[in-house]
Structure formats: C-alpha cells, structure tokens
C-alpha positions in Angstrom: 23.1 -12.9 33.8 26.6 -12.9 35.7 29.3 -11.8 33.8 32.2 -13.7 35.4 33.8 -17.1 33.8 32.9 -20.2 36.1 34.9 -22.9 37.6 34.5 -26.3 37.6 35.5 -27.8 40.1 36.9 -31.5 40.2 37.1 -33.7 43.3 39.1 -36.9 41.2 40.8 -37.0 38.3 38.0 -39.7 36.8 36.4 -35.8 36.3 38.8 -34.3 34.5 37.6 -35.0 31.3 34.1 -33.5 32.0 35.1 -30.8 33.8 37.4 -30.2 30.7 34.5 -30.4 28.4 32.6 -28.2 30.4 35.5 -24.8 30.8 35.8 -25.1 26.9 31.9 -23.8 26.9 32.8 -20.6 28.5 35.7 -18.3 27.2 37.9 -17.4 30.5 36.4 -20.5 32.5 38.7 -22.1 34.8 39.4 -25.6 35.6 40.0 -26.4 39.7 40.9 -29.8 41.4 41.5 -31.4 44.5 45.3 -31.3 45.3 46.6 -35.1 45.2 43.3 -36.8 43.7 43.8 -34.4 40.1 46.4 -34.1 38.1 46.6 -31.9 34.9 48.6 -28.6 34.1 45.7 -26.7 33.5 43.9 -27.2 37.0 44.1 -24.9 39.3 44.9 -26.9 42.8 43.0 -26.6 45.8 43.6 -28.5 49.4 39.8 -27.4 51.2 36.7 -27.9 49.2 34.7 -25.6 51.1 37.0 -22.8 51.7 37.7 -22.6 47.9 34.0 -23.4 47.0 32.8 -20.4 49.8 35.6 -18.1 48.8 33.8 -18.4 44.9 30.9 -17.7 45.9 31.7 -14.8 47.7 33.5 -13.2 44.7 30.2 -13.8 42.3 32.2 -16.9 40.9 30.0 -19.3 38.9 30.1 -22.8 40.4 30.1 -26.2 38.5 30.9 -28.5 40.8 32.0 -32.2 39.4 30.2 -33.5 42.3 26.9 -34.6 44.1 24.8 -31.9 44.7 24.2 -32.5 48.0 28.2 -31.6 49.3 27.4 -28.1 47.0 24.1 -27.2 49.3 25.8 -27.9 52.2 29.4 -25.8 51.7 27.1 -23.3 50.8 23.9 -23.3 53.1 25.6 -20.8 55.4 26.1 -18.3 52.4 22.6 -18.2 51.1 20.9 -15.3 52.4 20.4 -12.8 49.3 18.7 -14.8 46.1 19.6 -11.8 44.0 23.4 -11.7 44.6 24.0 -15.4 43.9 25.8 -16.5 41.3 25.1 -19.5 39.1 25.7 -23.2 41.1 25.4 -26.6 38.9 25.9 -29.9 40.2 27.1 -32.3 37.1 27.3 -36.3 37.7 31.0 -37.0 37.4 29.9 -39.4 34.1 28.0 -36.1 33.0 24.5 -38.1 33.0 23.1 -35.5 34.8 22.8 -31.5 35.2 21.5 -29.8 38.1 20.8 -25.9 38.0 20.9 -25.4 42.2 21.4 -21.9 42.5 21.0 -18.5 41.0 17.8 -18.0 39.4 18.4 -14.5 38.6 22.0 -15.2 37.5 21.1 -17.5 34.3 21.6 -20.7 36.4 19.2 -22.5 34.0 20.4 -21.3 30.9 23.6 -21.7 32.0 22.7 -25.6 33.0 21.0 -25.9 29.2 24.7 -25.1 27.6 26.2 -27.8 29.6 23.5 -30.2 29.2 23.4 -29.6 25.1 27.3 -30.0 25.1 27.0 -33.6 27.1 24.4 -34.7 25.2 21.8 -35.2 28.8 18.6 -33.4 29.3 19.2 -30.7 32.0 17.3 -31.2 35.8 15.4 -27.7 35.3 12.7 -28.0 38.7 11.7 -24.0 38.4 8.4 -24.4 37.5 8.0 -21.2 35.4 10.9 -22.1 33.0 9.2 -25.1 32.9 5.6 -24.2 32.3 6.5 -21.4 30.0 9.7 -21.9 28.4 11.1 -19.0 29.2 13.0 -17.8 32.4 11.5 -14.5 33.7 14.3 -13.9 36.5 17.3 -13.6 34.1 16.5 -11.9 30.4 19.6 -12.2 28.1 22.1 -9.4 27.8 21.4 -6.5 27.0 17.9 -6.1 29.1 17.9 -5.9 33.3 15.1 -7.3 35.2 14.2 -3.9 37.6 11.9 -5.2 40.2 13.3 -8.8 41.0 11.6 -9.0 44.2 8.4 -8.6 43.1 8.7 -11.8 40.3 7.6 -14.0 43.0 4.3 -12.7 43.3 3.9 -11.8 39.5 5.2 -16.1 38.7 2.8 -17.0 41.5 0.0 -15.5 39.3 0.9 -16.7 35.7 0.9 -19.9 37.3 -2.5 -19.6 38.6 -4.2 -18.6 35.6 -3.3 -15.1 34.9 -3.1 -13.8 31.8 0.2 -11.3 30.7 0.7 -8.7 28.0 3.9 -6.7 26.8 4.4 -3.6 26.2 8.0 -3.0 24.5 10.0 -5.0 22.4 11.1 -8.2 24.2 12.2 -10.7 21.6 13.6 -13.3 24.0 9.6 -13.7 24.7 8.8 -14.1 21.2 9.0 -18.4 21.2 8.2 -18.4 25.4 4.9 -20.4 25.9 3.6 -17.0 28.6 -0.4 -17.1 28.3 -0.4 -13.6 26.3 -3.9 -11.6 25.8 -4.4 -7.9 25.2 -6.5 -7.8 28.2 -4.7 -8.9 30.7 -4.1 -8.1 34.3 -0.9 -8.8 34.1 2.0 -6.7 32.1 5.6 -6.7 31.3 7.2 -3.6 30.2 10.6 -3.3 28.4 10.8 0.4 28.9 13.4 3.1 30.7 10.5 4.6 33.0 7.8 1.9 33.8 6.1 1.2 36.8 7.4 -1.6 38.8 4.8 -3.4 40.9 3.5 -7.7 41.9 1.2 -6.9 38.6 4.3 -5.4 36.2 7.5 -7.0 35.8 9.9 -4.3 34.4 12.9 -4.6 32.1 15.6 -1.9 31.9 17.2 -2.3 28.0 20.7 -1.4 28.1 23.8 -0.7 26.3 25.6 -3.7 25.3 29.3 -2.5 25.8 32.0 -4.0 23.7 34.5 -5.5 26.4 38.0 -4.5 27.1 40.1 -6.5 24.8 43.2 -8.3 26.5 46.6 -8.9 25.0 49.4 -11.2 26.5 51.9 -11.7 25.0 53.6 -15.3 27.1 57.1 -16.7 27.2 56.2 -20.9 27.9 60.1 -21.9 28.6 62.3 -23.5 26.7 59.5 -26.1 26.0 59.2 -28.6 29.0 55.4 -27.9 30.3 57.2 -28.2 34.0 58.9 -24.6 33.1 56.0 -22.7 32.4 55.1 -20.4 35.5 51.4 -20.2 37.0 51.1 -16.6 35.4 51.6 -17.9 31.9 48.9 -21.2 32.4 46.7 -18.8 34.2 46.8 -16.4 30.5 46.4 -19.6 28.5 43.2 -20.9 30.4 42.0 -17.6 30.2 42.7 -16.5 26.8 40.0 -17.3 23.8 42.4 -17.0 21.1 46.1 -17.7 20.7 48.6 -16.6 18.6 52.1 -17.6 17.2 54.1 -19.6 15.0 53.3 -23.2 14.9 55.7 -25.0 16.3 55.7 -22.5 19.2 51.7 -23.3 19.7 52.0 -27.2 19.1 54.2 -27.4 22.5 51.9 -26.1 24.8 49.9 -28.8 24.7 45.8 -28.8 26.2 45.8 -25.3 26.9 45.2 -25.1 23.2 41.9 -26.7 23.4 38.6 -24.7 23.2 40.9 -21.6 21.7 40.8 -20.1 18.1 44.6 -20.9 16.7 46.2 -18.3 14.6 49.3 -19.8 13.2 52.0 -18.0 10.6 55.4 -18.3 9.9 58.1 -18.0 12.1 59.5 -14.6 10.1 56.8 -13.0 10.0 56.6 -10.9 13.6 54.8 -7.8 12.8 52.2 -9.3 10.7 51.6 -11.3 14.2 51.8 -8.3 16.2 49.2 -6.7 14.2 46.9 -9.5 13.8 47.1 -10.2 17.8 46.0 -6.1 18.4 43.4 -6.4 16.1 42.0 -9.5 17.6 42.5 -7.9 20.7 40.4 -4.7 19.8 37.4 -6.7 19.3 37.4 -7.4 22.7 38.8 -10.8 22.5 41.6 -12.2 24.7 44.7 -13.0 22.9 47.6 -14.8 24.1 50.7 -13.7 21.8 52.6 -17.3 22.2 57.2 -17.2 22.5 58.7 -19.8 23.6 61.3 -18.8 26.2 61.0 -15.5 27.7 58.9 -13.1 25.0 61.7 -10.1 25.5 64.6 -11.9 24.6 64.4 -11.7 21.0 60.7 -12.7 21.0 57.3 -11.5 20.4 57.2 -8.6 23.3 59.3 -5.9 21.2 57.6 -6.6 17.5 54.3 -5.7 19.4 55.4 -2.7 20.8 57.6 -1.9 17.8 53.9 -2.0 16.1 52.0 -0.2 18.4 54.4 2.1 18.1 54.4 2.6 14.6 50.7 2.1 13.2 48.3 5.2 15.0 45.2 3.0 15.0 42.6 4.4 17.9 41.4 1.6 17.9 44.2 -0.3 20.0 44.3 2.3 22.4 41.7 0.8 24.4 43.5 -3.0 24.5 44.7 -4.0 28.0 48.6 -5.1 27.6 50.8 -7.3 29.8 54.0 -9.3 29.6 54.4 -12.5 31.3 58.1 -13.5 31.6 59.4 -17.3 30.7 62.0 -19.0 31.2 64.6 -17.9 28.8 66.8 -20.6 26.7 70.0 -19.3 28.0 69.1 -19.8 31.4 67.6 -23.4 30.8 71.2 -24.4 29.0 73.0 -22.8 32.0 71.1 -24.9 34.7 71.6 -28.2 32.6 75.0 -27.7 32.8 75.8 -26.0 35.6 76.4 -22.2 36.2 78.2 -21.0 33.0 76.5 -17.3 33.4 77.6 -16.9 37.3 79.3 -13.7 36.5 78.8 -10.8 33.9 77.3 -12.0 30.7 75.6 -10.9 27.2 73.6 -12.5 24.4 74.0 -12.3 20.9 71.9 -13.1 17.9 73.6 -14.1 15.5 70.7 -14.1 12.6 71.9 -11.1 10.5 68.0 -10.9 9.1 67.4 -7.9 11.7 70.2 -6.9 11.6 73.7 -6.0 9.6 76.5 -8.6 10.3 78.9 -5.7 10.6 76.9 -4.6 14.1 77.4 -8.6 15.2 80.9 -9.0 14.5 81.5 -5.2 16.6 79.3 -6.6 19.3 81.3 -10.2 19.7 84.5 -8.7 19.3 83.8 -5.9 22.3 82.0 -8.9 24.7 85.3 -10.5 24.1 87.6 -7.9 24.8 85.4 -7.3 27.6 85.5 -10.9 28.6 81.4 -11.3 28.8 80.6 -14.9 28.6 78.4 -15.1 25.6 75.0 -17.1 25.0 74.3 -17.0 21.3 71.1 -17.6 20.0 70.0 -18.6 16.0 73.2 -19.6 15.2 73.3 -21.3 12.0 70.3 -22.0 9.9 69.9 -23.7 6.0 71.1 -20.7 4.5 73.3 -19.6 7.0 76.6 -21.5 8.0 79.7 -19.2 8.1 78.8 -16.7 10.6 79.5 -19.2 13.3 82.7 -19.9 12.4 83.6 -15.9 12.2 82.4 -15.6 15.9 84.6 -18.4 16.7 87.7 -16.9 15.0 87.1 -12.8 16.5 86.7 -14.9 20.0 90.2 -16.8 19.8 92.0 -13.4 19.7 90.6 -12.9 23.2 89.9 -16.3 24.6 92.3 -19.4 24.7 91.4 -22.4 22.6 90.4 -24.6 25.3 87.5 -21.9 26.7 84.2 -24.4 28.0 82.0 -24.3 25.2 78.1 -25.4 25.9 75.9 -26.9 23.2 72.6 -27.3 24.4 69.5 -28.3 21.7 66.0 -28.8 21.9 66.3 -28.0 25.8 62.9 -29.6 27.3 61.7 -31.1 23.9 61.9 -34.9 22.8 66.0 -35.2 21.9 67.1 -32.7 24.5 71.2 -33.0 24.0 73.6 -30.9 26.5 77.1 -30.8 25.6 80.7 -29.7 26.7 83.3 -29.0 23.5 86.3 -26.2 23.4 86.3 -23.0 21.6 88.5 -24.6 19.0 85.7 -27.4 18.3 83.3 -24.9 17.6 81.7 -25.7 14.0 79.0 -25.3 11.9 78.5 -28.4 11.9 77.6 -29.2 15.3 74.7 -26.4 15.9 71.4 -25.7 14.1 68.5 -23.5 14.8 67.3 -25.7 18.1 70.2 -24.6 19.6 71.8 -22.2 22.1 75.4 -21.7 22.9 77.1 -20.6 25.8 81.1 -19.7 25.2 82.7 -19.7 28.4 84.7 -16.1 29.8 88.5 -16.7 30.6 87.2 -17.8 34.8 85.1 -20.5 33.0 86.1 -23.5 34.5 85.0 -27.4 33.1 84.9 -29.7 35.9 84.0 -33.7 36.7 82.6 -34.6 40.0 79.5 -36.3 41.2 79.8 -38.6 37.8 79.2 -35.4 35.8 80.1 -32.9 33.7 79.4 -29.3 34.4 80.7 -25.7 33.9 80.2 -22.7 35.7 81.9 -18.9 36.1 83.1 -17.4 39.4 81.2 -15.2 41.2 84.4 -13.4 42.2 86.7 -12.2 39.2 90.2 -12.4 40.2 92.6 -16.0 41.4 92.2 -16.3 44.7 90.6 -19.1 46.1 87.4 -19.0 47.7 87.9 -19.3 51.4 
C-alpha cells in the first residue's frame, strides 16, 4: 500500500466538485487544476499536464486524474517500466459515473478505486481478474503485512486461476471473507511468517510493525480575513491538515479548507486550553492546524503553545513536528488601506489588560510616546472595557499634538470593512470596538489628499528636510 496522500487532478472547473469530493477521502490529499480553466483557493495550479502528472509519478504520488483515461496512459507510457514502484493511477469520469483503477497493482490501486467508487455512489471498473475472481487483492495486503516475493505472484495468480488449490499457513485475516479455493492439501501456500520460503508455489508475507506516525502541529496566521491574504504556505497546511483548531469565528472565515477536517472550536479566552488540546491531538499522530487570524506571533496562538510546551513535561509531545507559518498581521493590513502610517520606527500595544496589568500599558504608551513610536493598538475597547482607550489618548497628548493622523480600521477584509482618518483629539471610546485596530500617527505623520483619496504615511527619513 503507498503511504503518500494523492492528487486529483482537475482539467475544468466543471471537476471541481468531484475532485473535491474525492481529496476529502484521504487525510493530506491535495487538490490540483489546470491554470485558467479552475478556479478555487484550495487547488494547487498547474500550466503542463504532463510535466506535473510525470513529475507525480516520479515522487510515488498517487494519481486521480479528473479525466479520460486514455490522456493518463499516454503522459505516462514513457514512465512505466517497474510494476513494483508504481504508485496508484485512477481515471474518474468528470460526472464521477465511472472509476478506473489503471495503475499500481501492488500499490492498493483497487482498493484505493473501491473508496472512491463507494463515496460516488458508482461501481468501480476493477479488470484484474484475481480481485475479481477471488475477492481479494493478493498484490497489496493491508498495512501492517508486506508482500515479499512480488515477482513471483504472476506465476502463483496464473495457477489459482487455473485450478489450483491454496492453503495458509499464518494468521492472514484480510483472507478470512476472500473467495481463494482453500484446501489442506494443496500445492499451493501462502505464508504470513518472518522466515518463509519465497517461490511461484508460496506467496510470502512479511508482518510488520505498524508505527504510530509523526504527529504535525501548525499553528497558521490566515490575514486579517480576506481569503486573497492568505499565503500558499498557510493553504498548503490547511489542505493538508486533518484537524483544525481555534476559536470560532477564526475557523468560520477560512472558508472550504474546512471541509473533510475534524473542527475543534472553544472560546476566544481560552488559549492554553487550545494549545494543549492541539498537542495532544498532535501526539496521536494527527495533523493539526492551530487556526489565528493575522499573523499567529502577534498576540496569537504561536506563544500560548510554546508558553505550554514549555510548562507541562509531557513525553509524549516531544515527538510532534512544530512549525509556524506567518500571516498577514492586522497592523500591516490597516497600514496598506491607508497608506504607509508605519514607514518609520513603530510598536504595538495591546491594550486588553487580561494578560496583563494596566500599570505595565500605561508605562509602555507613555515611553513609545516620549520615544515618538507610531503606535498600532490592538483590543482596544471591549463590553466591559471602555476607559482604557481614552487614558492612552490622554498620556499620548503630552507627547503628540492634537491634530496627530489617527487610523481606524475595522473588520479589515471581512463583510463591513471601514478605514478611517480622525485626530488624536477625536479619539473615543466610542468609535472602536474589538474588530478594530488603530494606528496613532508619530509627530512626521503626515494626512494628505491626492489621487481623490485620503491617505497617511510616516517618513522614511526623520528630520525636515525635503526629499530631494
């Protein structure tokens, strides 16, 4: 049995859907089409069909291929020259009417074609007359058990197909419902054994250790929220991943690469009791995808998970394969809406005093302004809190005039997306909420109107001379 996730491969977008249906079977699967004729942001987008479909095959790739099987044989006839290295290749109607198992007998191809099949509701084309004969597919046992003498199946098919009769020695239950003509006295044997002697009259299987896998953990920033800011790495996790984890509203926005994945939602606040549920998840070998909008280190997901690791000694993360995929961070989104507010030297600053006490903010506002940082401030008013805006406000007016270019941006890339320009002075409770990020202006901020718009930016160069 191969143990790579397949491709499907779509040539119009009329095969989406199906080729959809199909990478939802098989965790890690991903979902390729023809650049210009498909359009989805989970496809992977090719220009050559039979570069990409070669270059596949090469690597051991599983093929299902939205597409007449004749185009398949054809990309691939040069390639076929060891039947024991090839991995699975499936031609599916683009209606998904029909299944073909074309190549990879000893990779699982029919079993493989079966899944699909059952999931479309069609009976699968299985032509490989010993599946067919005896319900059982001799070339490719399950996991778990290794076929030793491949070559020599030929011969040993050849026979049970003439008449022969077949005994087993060893425990084989994936033989137990197979329709093999089985007698003690037979001339014929199959052996599930370590030792065993391979030969045309004994087909030998190898047992073996079934080896947890490696468990993966992402943890993704997907942008601000448009679907146009998320980078390739970050759709590449999300095809991949089997489970995903994060708050709600944070899972809701990413759209189809939810589909096919276990969800595991939970409150906004409650960041460790994610990080640890993502690990554990992870150290069953699963592949979790730890979901933050924005960028996941900018007061995200990617520090409560190490902040956990860190603090909980359980072995049994120390096997989990980590990475951090970067987004687009909310401060940079509101910055390019409006212009180039954080041209020069900047900070951020939450000012949610759940983490943390209020004293440490107010120090921290009060030295970025004395330092004359441009600020973006994230969580700035909530339900239950209201005056801590206003405080930032008044330490900032002992260091900034009133008039400092003040940027409002909320629900950046989401339905209502609102960008604004108000002064220092303006700046109220009243006109922020959770949604959104602020940017207060350093004293080079400069508001200016030009090309019918509004925008702000900050010097590169800190001093009053012009630019030359």
């Amino acid at each position: 049995m191969t143990k790579n996730p397949p491709c499907a491969i779509a040539l119009g977008q009329n095969s989406i859907p199906i080729a959809r249906q199909i990478t939802n079977l098989f965790p890690g699967a991903k979902l390729y089409g023809l650049a210009n004729r498909t359009f989805a942001v989970d496809v992977v987008s090719f220009t050559d069909f039979g570069d990409t479909v070669r270059e596949l095959f090469a690597n051991g790739t599983p093929i299902i291929g939205i597409c007449a099987a004749g185009i398949l044989i054809r990309t691939l006839a040069p390639l076929l020259t060891n039947k024991s290295h090839e991995p699975p290749v499936i031609a599916v109607a683009e209606d998904g009417s029909a299944v073909v198992p074309l190549l990879g007998g000893l990779s699982g191809v029919n079993d493989m074609a079966r899944q699909i099949a059952a999931a479309l509701n069609v009976q699968p084309a299985i032509t490989t007359t010993g599946d067919i004969r005896f319900r059982t597919a001799l070339l490719s046992p399950p996991p778990g058990y290794r076929l030793v003498n491949p070559d020599d199946a030929k011969t040993f098919i050849s026979d049970l197909l003439a008449g022969a009769k077949v005994k087993i020695e060893g425990n084989a239950p994936w033989l137990t419902n197979s329709q093999l003509p089985i007698a003690e006295s037979a001339e014929l044997t199959i052996q599930v054994t370590e030792l065993g002697t391979p030969s045309s009259k004994c087909l030998v299987y190898h047992p073996e250790t079934v080896e947890q896998p490696r468990g993966k953990l992402a943890i993704i920033g997907t942008g601000p929220g448009g679907l146009q800011w998320m980078s390739p790495q970050v759709q590449s996790i999300l095809k991949s991943a089997t489970d995903l984890v994060g708050y709600k509203t944070y899972l809701d926005l990413i759209g189809s690469f939810v589909d096919g994945k276990q969800r595991h939602e939970s409150d906004n606040r409650e960041e460790s009791g994610r990080a640890i549920q993502a690990l554990d998840l992870a150290a069953q070998g699963k592949y979790v995808a730890v979901v933050s909008s924005g960028d996941p280190g900018i007061y995200a997901m990617a520090a409560a998970v190490f902040e956990v690791l860190e603090r909980h000694n359980k072995p049994e993360w120390d096997n989990i394969d980590i990475e951090v995929a970067p987004g687009i961070s909310a401060m940079q989104a509101a910055a390019a809406a409006i212009g180039a507010p954080l041209g020069h030297d900047f900070c951020a600053i939450s000012l949610s005093d759940i983490l943390k006490p209020w004293s440490i903010i107010e120090q921290r506002i009060a030295f970025s302004g004395e330092g004359d940082f441009a600020i973006a401030f994230y969580n700035p008013v909530s339900k239950e809190r209201t005056w801590q805006l206003s405080e930032a406000r008044n330490i900032l007016l002992k260091y900034r005039s009133p008039d400092t270019p003040v940027v409002l941006a909320r629900n950046l890339g989401r339905t209502g997306e609102t960008v604004k320009v108000i002064t220092l002075e303006q700046l109220v409770p009243e006109v922020a909420d959770m949604r959104t990020v602020i940017i207060v202006g350093s004293s080079k901020t400069r508001k200016i109107e030009r090309c019918g718009n509004t925008w702000v930016y900050t010097p590169r160069r800190y001093c009053d001379e012009p630019i030359k």
